[in-house]
DRENSESE-152233 format. One record per residue: x, z, y negated of N, C-alpha, C in turn; residue in one letter. Coordinates in steps of 0.05 Angstrom, whole numbers, plus 5000, padded with zeros to 4 digits. Each point is the difference from the previous one (the first is absolute). Layout:
N
KELUM    n.x    n.z    n.y   ca.x   ca.z   ca.y    c.x    c.z    c.y   res
KELUM      X      Z      Y      X      Z      Y      X      Z      Y     a
...
//
This chain:
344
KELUM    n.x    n.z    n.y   ca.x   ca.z   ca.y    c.x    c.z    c.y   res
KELUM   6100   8004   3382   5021   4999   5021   4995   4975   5017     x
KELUM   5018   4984   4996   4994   4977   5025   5003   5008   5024     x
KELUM   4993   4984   5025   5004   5011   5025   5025   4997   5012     x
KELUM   5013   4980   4997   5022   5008   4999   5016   5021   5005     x
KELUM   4996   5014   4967   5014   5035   4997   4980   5019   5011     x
KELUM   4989   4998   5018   4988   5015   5010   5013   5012   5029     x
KELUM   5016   5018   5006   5013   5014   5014   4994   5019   5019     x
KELUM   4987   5001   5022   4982   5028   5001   5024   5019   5034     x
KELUM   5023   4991   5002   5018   5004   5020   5022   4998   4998     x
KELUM   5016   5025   4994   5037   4989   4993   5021   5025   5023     x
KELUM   5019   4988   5011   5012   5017   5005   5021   5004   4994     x
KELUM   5011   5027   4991   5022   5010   4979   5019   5022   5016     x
KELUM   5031   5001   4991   5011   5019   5006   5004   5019   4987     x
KELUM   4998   5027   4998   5001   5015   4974   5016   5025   5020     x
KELUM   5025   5004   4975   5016   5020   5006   5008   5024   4978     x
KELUM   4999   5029   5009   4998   5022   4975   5031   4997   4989     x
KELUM   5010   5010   4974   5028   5009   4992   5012   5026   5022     x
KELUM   5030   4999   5006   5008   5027   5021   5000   5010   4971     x
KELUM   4999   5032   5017   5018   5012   4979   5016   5012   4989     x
KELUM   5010   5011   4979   5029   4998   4983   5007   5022   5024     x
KELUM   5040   4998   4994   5006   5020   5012   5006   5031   4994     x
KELUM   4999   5023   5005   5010   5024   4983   5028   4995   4998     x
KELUM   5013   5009   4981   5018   5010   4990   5011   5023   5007     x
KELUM   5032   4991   5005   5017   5024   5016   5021   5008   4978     x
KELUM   5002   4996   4978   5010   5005   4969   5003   5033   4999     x
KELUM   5023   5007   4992   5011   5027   4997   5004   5001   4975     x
KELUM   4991   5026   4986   4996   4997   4972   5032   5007   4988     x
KELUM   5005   4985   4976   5033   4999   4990   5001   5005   4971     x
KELUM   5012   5008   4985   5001   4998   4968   5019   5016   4991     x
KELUM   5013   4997   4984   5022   5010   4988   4995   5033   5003     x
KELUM   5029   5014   5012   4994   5026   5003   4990   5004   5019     x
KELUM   4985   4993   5014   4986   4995   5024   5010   4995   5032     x
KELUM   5024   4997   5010   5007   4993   5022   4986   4985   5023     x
KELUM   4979   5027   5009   4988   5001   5026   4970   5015   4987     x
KELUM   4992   4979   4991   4967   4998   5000   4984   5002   5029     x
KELUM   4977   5009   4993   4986   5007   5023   4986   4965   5007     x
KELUM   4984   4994   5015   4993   4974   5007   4970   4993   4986     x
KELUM   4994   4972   4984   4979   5001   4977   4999   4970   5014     x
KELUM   4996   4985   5019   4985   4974   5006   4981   4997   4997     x
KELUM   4983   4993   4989   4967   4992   5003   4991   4983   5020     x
KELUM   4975   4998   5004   4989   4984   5012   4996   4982   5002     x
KELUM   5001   4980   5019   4987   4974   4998   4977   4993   4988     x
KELUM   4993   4977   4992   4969   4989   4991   4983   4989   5019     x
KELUM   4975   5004   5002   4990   4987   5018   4992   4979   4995     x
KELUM   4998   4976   5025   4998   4979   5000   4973   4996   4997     x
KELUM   5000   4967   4990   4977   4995   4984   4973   4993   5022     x
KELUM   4970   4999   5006   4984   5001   5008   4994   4972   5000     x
KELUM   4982   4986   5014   4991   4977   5005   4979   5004   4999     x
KELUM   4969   4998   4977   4978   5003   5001   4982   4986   4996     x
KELUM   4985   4999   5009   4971   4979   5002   4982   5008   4965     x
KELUM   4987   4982   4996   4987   5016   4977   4975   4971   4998     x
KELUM   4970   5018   5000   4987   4983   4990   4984   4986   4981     x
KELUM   5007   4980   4994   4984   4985   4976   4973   4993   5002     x
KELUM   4981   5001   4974   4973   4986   5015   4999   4968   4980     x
KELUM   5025   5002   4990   5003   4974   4985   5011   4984   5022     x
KELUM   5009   4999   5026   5015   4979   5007   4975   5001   5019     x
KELUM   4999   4966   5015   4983   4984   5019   5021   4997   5022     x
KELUM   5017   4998   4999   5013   4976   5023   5036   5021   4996     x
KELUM   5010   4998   5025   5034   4999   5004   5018   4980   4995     x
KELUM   4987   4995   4984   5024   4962   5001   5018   5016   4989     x
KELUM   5002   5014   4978   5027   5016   4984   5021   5011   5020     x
KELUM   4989   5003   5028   5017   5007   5016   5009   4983   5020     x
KELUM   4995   4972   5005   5000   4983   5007   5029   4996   5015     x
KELUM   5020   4996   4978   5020   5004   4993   5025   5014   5003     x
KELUM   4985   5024   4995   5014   5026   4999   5009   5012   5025     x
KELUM   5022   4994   5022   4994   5010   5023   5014   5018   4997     x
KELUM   5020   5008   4992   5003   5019   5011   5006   5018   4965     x
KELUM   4991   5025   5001   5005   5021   4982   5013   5020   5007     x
KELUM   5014   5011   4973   5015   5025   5011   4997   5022   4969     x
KELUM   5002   5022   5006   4993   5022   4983   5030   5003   4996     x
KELUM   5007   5018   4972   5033   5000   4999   5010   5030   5014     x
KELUM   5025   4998   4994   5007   5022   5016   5007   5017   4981     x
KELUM   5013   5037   5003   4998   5017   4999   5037   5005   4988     x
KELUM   4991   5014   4974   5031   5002   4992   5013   5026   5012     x
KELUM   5022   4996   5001   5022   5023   5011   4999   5025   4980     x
KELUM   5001   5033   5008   4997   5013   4986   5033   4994   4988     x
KELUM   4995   5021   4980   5034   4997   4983   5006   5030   5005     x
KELUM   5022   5003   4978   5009   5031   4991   4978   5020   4995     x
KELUM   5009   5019   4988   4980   5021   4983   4968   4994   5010     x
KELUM   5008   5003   5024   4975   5002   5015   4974   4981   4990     x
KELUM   5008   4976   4990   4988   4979   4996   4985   4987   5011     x
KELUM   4974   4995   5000   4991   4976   5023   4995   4969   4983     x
KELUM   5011   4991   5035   4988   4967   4998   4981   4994   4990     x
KELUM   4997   4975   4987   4976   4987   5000   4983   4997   5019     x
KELUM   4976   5000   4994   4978   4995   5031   5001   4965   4994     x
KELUM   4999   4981   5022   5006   4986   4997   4969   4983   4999     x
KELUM   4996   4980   4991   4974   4990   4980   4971   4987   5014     x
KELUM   4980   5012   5002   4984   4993   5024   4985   4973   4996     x
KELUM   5001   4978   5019   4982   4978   4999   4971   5006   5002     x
KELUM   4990   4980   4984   4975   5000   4997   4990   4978   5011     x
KELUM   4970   5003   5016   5001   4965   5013   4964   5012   4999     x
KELUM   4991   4973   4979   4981   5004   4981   4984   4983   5031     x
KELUM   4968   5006   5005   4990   4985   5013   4969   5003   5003     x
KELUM   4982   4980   5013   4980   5002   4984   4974   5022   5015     x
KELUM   4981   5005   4990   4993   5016   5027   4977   4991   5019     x
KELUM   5005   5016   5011   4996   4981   5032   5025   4994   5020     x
KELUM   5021   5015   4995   5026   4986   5011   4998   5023   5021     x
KELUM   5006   4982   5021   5012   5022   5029   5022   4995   5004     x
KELUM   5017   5021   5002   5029   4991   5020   5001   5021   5022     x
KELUM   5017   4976   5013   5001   4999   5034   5029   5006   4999     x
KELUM   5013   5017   5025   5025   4996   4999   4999   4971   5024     x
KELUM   5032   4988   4992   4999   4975   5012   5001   4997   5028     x
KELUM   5011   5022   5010   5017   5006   5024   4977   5006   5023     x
KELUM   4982   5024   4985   4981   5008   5019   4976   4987   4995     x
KELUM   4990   4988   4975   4978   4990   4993   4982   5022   4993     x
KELUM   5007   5019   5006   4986   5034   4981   4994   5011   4976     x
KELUM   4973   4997   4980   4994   4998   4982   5011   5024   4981     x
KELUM   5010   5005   4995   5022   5018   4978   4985   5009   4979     x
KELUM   4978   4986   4990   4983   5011   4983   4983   4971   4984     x
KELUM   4987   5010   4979   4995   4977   4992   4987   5015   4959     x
KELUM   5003   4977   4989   4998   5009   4964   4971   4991   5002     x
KELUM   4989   5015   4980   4961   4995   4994   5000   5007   4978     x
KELUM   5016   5006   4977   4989   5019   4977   5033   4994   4988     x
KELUM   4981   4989   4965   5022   4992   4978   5014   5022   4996     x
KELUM   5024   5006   4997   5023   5017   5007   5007   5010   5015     x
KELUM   4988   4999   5024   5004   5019   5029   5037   4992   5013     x
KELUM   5014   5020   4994   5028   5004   5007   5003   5007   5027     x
KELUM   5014   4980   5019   5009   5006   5024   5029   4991   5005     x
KELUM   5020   5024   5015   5023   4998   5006   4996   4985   5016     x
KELUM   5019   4975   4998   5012   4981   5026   5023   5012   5022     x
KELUM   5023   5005   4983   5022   5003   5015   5008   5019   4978     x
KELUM   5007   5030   5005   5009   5022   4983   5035   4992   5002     x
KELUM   5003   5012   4973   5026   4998   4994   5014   5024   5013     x
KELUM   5032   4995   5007   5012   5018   5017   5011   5028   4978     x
KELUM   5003   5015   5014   5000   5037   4979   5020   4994   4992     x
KELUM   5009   5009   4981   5034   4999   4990   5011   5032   5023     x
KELUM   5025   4986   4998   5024   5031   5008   5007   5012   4986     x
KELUM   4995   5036   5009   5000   5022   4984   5037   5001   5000     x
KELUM   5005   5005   4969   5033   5003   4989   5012   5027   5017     x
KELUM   5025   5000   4993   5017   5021   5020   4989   5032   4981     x
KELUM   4987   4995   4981   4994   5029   4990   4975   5011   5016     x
KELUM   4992   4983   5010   4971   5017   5016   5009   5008   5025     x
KELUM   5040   4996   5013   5005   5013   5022   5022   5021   4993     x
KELUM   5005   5011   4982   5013   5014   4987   4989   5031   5012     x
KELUM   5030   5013   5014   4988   5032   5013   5019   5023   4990     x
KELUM   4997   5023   5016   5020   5019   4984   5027   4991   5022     x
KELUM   5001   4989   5023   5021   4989   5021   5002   4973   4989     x
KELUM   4989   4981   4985   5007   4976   4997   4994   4989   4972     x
KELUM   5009   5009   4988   5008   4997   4971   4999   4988   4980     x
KELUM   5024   4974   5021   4997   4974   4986   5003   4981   5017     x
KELUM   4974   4994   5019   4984   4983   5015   5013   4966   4988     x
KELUM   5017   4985   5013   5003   4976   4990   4980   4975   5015     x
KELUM   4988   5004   5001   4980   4984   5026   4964   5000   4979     x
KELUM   4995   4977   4996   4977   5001   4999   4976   4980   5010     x
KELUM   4981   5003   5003   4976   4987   5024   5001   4968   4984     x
KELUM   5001   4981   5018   4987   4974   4993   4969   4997   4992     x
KELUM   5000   4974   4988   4968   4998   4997   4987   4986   5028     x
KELUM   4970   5000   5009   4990   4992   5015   5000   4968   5000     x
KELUM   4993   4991   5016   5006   4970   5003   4973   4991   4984     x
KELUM   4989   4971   4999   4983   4989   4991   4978   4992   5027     x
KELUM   4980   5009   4987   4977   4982   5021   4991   4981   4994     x
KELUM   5007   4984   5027   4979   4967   5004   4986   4993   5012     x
KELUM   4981   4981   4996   4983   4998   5010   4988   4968   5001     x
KELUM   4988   4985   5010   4990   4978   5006   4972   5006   4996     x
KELUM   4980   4983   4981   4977   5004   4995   4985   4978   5002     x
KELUM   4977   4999   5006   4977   4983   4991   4975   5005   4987     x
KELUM   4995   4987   4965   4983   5000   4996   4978   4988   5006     x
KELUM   4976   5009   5004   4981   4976   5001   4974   5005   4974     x
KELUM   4991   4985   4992   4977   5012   4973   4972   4997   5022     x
KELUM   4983   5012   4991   4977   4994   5009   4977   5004   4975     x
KELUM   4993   4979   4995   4982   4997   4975   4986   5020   5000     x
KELUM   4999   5011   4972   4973   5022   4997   4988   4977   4969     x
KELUM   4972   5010   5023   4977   4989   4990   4972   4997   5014     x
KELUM   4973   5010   4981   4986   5017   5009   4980   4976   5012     x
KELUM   5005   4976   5007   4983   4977   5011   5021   4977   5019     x
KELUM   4997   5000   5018   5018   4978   5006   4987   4986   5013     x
KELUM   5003   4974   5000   4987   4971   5003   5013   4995   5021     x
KELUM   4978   4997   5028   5008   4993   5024   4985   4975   5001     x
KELUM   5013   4981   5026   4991   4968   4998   5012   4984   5009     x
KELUM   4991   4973   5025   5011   4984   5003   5023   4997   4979     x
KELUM   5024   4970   5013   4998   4985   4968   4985   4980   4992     x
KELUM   5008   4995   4980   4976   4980   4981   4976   5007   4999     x
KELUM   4994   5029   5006   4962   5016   4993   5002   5001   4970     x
KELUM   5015   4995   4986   4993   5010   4966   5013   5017   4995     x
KELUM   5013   5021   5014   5005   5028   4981   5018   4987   4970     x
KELUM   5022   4991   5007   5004   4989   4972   4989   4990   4981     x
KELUM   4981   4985   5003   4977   4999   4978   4988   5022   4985     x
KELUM   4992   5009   5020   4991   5033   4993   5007   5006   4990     x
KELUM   5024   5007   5004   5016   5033   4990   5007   4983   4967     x
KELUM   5005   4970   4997   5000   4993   4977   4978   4996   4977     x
KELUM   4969   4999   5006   4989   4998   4993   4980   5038   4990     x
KELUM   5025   5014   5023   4981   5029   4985   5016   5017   4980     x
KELUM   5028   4986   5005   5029   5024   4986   5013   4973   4984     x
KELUM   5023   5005   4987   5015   4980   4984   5024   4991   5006     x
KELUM   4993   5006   5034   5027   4987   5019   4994   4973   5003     x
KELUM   5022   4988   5007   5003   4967   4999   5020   4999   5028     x
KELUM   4993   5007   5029   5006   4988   5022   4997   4967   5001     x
KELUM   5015   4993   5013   5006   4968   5011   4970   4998   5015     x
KELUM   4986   4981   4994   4978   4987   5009   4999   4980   5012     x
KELUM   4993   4985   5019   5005   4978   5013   4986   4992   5027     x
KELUM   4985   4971   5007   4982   5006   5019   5018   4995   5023     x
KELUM   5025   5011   5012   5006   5012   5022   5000   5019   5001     x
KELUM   5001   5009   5038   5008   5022   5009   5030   5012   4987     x
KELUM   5002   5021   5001   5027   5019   4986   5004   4997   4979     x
KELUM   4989   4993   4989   5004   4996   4969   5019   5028   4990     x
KELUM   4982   5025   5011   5013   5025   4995   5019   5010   5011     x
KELUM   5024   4996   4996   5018   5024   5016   5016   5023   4994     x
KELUM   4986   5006   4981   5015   5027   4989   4974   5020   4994     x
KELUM   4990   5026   4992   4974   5006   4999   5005   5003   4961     x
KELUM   4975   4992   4984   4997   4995   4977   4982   5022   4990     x
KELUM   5002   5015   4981   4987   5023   4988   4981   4983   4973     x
KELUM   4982   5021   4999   4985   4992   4979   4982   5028   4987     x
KELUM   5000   4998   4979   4983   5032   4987   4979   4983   4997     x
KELUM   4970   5012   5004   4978   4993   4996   4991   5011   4978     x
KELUM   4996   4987   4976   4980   5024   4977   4975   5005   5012     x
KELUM   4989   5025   4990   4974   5008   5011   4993   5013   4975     x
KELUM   4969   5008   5000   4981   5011   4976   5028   5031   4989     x
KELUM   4992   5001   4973   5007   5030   4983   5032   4991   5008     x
KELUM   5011   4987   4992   5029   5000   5012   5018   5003   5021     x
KELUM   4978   4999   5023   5011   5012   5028   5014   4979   5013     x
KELUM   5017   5001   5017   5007   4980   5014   5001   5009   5027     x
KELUM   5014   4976   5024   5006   5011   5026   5022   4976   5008     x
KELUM   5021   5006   5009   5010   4972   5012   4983   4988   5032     x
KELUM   5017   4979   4997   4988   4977   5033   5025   4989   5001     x
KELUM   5007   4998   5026   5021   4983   5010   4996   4979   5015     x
KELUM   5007   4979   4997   4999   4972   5019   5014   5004   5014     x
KELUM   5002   5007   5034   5013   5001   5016   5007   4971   5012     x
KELUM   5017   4994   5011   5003   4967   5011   4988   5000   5026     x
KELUM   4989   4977   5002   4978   4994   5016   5007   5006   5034     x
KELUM   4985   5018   5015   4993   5010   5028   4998   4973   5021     x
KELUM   5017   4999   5013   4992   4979   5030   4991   5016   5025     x
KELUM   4982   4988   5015   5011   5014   5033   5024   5006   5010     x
KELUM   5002   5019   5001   5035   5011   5013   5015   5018   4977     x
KELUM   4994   5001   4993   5005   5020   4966   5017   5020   5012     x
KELUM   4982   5014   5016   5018   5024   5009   5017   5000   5010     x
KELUM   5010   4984   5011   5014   4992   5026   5031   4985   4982     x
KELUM   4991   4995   4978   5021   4990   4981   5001   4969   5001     x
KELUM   4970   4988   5006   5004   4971   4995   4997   4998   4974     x
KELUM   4999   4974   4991   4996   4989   4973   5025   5014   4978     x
KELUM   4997   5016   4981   4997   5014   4985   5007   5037   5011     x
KELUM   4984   5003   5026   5007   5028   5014   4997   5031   4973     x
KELUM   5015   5010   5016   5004   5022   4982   5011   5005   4981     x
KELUM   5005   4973   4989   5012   5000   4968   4979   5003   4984     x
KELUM   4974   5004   5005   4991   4999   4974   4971   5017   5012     x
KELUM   4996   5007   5023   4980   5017   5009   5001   5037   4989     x
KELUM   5028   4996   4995   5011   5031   5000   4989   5002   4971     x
KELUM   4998   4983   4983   4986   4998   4961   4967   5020   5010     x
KELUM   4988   4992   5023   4975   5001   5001   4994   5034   5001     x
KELUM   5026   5010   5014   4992   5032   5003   4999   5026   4981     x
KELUM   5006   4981   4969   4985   5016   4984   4984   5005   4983     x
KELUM   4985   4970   5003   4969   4996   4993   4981   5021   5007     x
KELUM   4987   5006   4982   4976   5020   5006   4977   4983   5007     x
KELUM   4988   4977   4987   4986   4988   5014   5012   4971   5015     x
KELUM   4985   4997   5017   5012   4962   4998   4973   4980   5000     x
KELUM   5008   4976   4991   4977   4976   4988   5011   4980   5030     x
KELUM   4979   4997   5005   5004   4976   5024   4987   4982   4985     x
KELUM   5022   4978   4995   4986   4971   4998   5000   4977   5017     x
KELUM   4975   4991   5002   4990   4984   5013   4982   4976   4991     x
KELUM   5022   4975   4999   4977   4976   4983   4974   4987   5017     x
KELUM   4986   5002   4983   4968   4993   5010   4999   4974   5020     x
KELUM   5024   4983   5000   4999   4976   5019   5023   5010   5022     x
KELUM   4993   5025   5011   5019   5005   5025   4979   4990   5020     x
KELUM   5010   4993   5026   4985   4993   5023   4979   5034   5004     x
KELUM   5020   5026   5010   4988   5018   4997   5001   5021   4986     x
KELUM   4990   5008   4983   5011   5019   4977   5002   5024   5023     x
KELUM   4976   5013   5017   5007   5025   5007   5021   4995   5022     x
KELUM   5013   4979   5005   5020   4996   5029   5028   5006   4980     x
KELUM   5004   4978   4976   5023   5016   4983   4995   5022   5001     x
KELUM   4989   5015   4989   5003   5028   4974   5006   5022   5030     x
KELUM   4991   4986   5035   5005   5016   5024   5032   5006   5007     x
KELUM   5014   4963   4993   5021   4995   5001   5022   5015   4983     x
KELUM   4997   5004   4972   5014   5016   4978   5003   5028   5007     x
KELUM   4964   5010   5015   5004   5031   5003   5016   5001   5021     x
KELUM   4999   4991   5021   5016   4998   5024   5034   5003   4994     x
KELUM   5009   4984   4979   5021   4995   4998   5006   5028   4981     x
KELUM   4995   5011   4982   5000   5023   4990   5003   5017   5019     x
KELUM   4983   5009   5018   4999   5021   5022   5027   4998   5022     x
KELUM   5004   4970   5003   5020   5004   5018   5025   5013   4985     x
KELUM   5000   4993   4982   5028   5016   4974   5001   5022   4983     x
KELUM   4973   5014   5002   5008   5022   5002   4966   5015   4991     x
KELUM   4987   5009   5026   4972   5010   5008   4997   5020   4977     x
KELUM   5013   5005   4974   4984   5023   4981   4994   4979   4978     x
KELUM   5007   4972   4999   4983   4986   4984   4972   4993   5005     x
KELUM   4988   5007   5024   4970   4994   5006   4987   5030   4986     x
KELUM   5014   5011   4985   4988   5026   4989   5000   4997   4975     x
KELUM   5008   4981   4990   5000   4988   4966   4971   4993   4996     x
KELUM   4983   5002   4973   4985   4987   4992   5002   4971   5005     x
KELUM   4978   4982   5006   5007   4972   5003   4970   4980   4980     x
KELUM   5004   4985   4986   4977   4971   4981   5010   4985   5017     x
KELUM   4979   4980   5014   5004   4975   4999   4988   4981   4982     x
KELUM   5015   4982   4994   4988   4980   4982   5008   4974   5004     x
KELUM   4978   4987   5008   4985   4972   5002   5013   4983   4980     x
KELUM   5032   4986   5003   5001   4993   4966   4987   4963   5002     x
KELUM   5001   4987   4982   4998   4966   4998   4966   5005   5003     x
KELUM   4988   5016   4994   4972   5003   4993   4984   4974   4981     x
KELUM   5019   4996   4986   4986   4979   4985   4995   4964   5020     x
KELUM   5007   5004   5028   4994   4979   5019   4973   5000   5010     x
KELUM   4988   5033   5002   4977   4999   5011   4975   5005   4975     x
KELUM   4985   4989   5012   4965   4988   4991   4985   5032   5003     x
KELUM   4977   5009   4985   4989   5023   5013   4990   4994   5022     x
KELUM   4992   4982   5009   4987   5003   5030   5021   4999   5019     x
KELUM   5026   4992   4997   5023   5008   5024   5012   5029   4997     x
KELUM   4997   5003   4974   5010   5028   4985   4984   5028   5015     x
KELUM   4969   4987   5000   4973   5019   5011   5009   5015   5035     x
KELUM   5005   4962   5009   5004   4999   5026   5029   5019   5012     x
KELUM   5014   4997   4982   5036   5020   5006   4990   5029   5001     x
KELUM   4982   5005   4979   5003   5028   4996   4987   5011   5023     x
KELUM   4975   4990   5011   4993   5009   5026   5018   5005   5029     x
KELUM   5019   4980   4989   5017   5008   5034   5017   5018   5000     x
KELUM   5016   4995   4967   5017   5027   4985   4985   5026   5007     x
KELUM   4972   4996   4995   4995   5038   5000   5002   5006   5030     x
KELUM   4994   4983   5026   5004   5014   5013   5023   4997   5015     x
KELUM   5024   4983   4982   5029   5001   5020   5006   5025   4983     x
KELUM   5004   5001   4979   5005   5018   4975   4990   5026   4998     x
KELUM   4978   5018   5028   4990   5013   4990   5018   5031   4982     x
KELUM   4988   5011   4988   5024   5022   4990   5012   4986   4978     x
KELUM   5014   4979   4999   5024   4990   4988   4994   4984   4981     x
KELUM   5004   5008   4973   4993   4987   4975   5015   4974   4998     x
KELUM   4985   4976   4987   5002   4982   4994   4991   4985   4974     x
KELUM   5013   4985   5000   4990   4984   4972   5009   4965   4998     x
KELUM   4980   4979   4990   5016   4977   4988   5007   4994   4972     x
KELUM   5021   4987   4996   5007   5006   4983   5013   4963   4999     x
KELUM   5008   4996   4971   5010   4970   4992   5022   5006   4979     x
KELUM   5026   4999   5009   5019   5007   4974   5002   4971   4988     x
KELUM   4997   4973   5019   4998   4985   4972   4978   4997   4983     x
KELUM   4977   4998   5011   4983   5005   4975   4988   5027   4995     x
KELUM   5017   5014   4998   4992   5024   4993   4977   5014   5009     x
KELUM   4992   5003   5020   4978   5013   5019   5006   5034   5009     x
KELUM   4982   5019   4990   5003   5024   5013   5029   5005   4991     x
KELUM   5015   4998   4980   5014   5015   5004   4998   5020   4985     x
KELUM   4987   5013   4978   4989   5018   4991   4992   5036   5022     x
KELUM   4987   4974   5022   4982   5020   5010   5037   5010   5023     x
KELUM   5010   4986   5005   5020   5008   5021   5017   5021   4988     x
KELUM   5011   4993   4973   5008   5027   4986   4985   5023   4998     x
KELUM   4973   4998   4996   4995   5028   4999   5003   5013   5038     x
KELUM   4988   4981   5016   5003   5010   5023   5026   5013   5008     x
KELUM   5019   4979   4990   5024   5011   5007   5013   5027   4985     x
KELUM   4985   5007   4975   5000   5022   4988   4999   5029   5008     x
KELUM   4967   4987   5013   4983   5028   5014   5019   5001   5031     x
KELUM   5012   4987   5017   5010   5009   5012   5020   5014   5000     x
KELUM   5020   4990   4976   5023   5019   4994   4998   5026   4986     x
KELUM   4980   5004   4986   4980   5027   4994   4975   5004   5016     x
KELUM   5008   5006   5030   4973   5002   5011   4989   5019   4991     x
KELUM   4967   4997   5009   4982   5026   4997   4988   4991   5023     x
KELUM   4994   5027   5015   4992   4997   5023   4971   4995   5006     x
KELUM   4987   5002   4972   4973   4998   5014   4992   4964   4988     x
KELUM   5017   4987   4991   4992   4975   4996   4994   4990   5032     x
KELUM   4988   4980   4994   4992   4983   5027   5018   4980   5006     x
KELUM   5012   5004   5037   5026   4991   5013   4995   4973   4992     x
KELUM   4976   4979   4997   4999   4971   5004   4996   5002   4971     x
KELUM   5005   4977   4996   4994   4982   4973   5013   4969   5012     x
KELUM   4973   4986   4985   5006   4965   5012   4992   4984   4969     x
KELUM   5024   4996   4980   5001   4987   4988   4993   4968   5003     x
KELUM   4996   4986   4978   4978   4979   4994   5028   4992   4992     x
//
C-alpha cells in the first residue's frame, strides 16, 4: 500500500431504503363482484450496514463514496402479497474503525472483529395492506398504512490502527528504518524530519511461525496534544497498541529529556496510555564505542529506573534479535520474568 492510499478518516452520508407501501386492493375475479380486501404489505426498506474486514488496512475505498443509500421497499400488491424488502448496503471496513455521529461527535460504536455486523441507519417498516384492517363493521377497509420514511444520518469514520507495538518518536529517530529492517514493509526513508505521514504497518516474523504486528506511527513534536504539527491525526493510531517502543537515537542531546517529552505528550492526550507497557530503545547504536556505550548505560539505569531498555543498530544490524524476543515476552507477559532487561 503506498502512503498515499492510506486513508485513516472519511466522512460519509448514508441513508436506509423507506418502506414499501400496503396495499388497499379489493379482491375481484370473475363471479366475484365484491371481494373481501387482500392488499399485502409493504417491503421493508433496505439497511445500511457496517461490516468488518480484517483484509482491509485503510478507507481510501470510501474516500469517494460520500454519500450511500440502501434501496427501498416494494409496495405490497393483491392477494395479500408482499413487497420486496428493499436491498441492504454493505459498507465493508477495516477493523479498528470508530464511527462518530457527525453532528454530535458521539461514538456510535466501533468494528474489532472480522465479520462483526453493525446497523448504521435501519431501514423503514413497510405498511401493513387494508387486509390487516378488515372488521365485522368494516369489511372492506379501502385505506392502507404507508411505509416509514428512510433514516439519515451524517457519519465519521476514523480507523485507529490495531497493532500490538507502536513506534513512538521524534521525527527522523529511525522508526522507519526499523520497522523496515524487522517486517517486509518498505516506508519512505529519508534523512528529514516527516518523512512519515501516514502510520505504516509491518508483520514481524518471530520463532515457530509466530508473528506480531508494529506500526510506524508519524513522528511526535512538542505540542502534539494540543494539535500542533501532525496533532491528533495520528496520536489516536497509538491507542491500540498494547505495548509502545520509544525511540530514541543515541546522538540526542538528552535521551531521558526526549523519551520525558513523548510521555508528556501521550498523557496530555489521553492519561490511560501511561498504563500501556512501554521499551525504550537507544537506536543509531552503531555511533557509540563500548566505553561511551559503558558510560550511557550508567545514567540510563538511573534515569530509567523500572523501565526497560535496550541499544540497538537497524543499520548494521545490532540487537535486533534480542528486541524481538523482548518485544515478544512483553506481548506474552509472564509475570514473574524480570521488569528490566538492558540489551547490548
Amino acid at each position: 500500500m503506498t502512503e498515499g492510499n492510506f486513508v485513516d478518516y472519511v466522512k460519509i452520508y448514508v441513508s436506509s431504503g423507506k418502506g414499501g407501501k400496503g396495499s388497499s386492493h379489493l379482491h375481484r375475479e370473475k363471479f366475484i363482484e365484491k371481494g373481501g380486501p387482500d392488499g399485502g404489505d409493504g417491503g421493508r426498506g433496505g439497511h445500511v450496514i457496517l461490516k468488518g474486514n480484517k483484509g482491509l488496512w485503510t478507507l481510501f475505498h470510501l474516500k469517494f463514496a460520500r454519500h450511500i443509500k440502501a434501496g427501498h421497499g416494494g409496495d405490497g400488491g393483491s392477494s395479500r402479497s408482499t413487497g420486496a424488502d428493499g436491498e441492504d448496503k454493505y459498507i465493508e471496513v477495516p477493523l479498528g474503525t470508530v464511527v462518530r455521529d457527525k453532528e454530535t461527535n458521539e461514538i456510535l460504536f466501533e468494528i474489532t472483529e472480522h465479520g462483526e455486523e453493525k446497523i448504521l441507519v435501519q431501514g423503514g417498516k413497510g405498511g401493513l395492506g387494508n387486509w390487516h384492517f378488515r372488521s365485522s363493521t368494516n369489511q372492506t377497509p379501502r385505506y392502507a398504512q404507508p411505509g416509514m420514511p428512510t433514516e439519515e444520518l451524517d457519519v465519521i469514520l476514523e480507523l485507529k490502527v490495531l497493532a500490538d507495538v507502536g513506534l513512538v518518536g521524534f521525527p527522523n529517530a529511525g522508526k522507519s528504518t526499523l520497522l523496515s529492517v524487522l517486517t517486509s514493509a518498505k516506508p519512505k526513508i529519508a534523512d528529514y524530519p516527516f518523512t512519515t505521514l501516514k502510520p505504516n504497518l509491518g508483520i514481524v516474523a518471530y520463532r515457530d511461525f509466530q508473528s506480531f504486528v508494529i506500526a510506524d506511527i508519524p513522528g511526535i513534536i512538542e505540542g502534539a496534544a494540543e494539535g500542533k504539527g501532525l496533532g491528533h491525526y495520528f496520536l489516536r493510531h497509538i491507542e491500540r497498541n498494547s505495548t509502545l517502543l520509544f525511540l530514541v537515537p543515541a546522538d540526542a542531546e538528552d535521551i531521558k529529556k526526549e523519551y520525558d517529552i513523548l510521555l508528556d505528550e501521550l498523557r496530555r492526550y489521553n492519561p490511560e496510555m501511561l498504563d500501556k507497557d512501554r521499551l525504550i530503545v537507544v537506536s543509531k547504536a552503531d555511533m557509540l564505542d563500548d566505553e561511551l556505550k559503558a558510560e550511557m548505560k550508567q545514567e540510563l539505569d538511573i534515569a530509567f529506573k523500572g523501565i526497560p531498555y535496550m541499544f540497538i543498530s537497524s543499520v548494521a544490524n545490532q540487537g535486533l534479535t534480542e528486541l524481538k524476543d523482548k518485544l515478544w515476552q512483553m506481548l506474552n507477559i509472564d509475570t514473574e520474568q524480570p521488569e528490566n532487561s538492558h540489551g547490548l
